[in-house]
C-alpha positions as a LaTeX table, in Angstrom:
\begin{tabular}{lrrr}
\hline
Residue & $x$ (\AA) & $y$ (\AA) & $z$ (\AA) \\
\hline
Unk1 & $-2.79$ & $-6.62$ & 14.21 \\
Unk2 & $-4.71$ & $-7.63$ & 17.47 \\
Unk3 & $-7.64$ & $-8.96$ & 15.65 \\
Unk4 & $-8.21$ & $-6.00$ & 12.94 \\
Unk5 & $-9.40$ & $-7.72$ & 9.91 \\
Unk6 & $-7.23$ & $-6.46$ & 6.58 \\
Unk7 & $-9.32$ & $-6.52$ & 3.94 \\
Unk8 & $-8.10$ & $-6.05$ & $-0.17$ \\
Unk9 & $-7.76$ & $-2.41$ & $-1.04$ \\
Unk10 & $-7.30$ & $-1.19$ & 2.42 \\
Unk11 & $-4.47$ & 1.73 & 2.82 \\
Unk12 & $-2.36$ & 1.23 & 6.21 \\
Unk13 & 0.14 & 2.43 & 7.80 \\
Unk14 & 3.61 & $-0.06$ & 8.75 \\
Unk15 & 6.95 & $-0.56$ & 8.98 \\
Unk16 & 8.19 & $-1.27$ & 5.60 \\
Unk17 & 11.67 & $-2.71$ & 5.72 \\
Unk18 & 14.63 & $-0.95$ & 3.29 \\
Unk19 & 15.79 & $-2.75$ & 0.78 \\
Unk20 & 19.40 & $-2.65$ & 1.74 \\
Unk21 & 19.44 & $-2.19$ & 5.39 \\
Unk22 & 17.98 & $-3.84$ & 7.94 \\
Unk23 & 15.96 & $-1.09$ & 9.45 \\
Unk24 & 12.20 & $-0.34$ & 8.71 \\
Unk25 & 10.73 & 2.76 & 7.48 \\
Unk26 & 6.75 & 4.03 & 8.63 \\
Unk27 & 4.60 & 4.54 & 5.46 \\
Unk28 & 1.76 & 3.90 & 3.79 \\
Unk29 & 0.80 & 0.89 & 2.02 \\
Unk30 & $-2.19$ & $-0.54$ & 0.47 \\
Unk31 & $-3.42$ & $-4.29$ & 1.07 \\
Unk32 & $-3.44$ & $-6.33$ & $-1.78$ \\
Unk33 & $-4.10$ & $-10.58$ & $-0.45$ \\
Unk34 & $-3.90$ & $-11.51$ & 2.76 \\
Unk35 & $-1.98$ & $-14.90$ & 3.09 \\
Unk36 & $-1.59$ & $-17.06$ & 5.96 \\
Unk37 & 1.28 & $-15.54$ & 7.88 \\
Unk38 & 2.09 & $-12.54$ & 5.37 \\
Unk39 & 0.16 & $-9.62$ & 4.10 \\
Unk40 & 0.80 & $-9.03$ & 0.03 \\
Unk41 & 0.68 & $-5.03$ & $-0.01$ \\
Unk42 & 2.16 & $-2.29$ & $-2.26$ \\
Unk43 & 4.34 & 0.43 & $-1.19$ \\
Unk44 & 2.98 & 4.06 & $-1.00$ \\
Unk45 & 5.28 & 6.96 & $-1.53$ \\
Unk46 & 4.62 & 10.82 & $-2.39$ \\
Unk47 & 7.47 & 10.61 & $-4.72$ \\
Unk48 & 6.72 & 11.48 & $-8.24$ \\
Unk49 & 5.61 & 8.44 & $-10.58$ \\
Unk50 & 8.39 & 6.02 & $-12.09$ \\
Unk51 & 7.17 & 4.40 & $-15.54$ \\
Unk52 & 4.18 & 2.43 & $-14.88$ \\
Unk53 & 3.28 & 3.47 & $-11.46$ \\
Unk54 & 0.38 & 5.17 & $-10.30$ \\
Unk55 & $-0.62$ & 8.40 & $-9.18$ \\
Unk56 & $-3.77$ & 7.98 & $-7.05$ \\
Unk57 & $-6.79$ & 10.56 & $-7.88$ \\
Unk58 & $-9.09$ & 9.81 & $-5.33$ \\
Unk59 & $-6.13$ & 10.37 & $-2.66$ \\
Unk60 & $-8.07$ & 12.33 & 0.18 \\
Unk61 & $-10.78$ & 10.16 & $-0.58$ \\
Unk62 & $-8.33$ & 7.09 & 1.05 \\
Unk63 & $-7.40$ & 9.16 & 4.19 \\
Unk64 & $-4.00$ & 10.22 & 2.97 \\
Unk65 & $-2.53$ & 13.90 & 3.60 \\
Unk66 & $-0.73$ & 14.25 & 0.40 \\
Unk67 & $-0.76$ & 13.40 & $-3.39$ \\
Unk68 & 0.23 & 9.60 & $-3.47$ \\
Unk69 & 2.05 & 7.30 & $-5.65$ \\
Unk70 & 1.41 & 3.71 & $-5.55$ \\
Unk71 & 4.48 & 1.69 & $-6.25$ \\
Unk72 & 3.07 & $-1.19$ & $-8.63$ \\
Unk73 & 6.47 & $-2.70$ & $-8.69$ \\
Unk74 & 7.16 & $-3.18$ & $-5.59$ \\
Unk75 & 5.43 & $-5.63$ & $-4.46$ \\
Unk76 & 6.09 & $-6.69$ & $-0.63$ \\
Unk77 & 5.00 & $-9.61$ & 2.07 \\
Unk78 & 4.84 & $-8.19$ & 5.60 \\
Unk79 & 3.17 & $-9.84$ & 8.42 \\
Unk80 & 0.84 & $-8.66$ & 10.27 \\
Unk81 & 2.05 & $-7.24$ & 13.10 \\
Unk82 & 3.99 & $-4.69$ & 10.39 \\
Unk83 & 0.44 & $-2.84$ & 10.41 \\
Unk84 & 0.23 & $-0.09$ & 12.81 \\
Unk85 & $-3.30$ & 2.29 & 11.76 \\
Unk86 & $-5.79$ & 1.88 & 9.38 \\
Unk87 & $-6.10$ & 5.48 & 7.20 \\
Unk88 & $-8.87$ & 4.45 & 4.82 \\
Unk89 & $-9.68$ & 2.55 & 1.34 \\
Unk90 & $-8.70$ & 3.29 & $-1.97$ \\
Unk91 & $-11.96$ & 4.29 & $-4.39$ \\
Unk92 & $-12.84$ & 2.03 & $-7.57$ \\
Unk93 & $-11.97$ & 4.53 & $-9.96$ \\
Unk94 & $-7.85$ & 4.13 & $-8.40$ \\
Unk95 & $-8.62$ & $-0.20$ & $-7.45$ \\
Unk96 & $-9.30$ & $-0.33$ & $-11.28$ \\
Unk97 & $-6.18$ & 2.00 & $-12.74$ \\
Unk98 & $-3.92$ & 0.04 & $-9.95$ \\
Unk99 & $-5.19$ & $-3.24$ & $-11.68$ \\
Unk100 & $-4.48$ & $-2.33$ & $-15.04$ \\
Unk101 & $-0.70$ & $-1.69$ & $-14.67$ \\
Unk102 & $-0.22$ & $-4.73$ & $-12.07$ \\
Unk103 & $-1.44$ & $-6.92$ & $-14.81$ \\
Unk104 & 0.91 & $-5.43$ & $-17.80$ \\
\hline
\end{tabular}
């Protein structure tokens, strides 16, 4: 990232790799630990909520356009030079309902 600091609880945007190909999708994710060489984040979508994932409320709030769900499940390592633009930082009220189903 040139320098840019990513801090915990962070939303950016980056190329998120698929799953089964070897391209990489632009999206929104938010920063969870920042590890030497890799960047622990979770996937964003605006996909309706699977069991156990969360809806954010404070959405606008994090500088997203849309109503977002955070993927608790899928958990990802990306490195940093995956992370394009910072868009803003989640609010406590969604940190401490992302918290609760990440330790279930």
């Amino acid at each position: 990232m040139g320098g840019v600091s990513l801090n915990k609880w962070d939303v950016y945007i980056a190329a998120v790799p698929f799953e089964d190909l070897p391209q990489t999708k632009i999206r929104p994710v938010v920063i969870l630990d920042v590890e030497t060489g890799a960047v622990d984040c979770l996937k964003m979508t605006s996909q309706p909520p699977r069991p156990g994932e969360y809806v954010l409320k404070r959405w606008k709030e994090a500088g997203l356009h849309k109503q977002t769900t955070v993927r608790t499940s899928k958990r990802l390592e990306l490195p940093p030079e995956a992370f394009t633009k910072h868009i803003g930082s989640l609010h406590l009220i969604d940190i401490i309902e992302i918290e609760k189903r990440m330790s279930l």
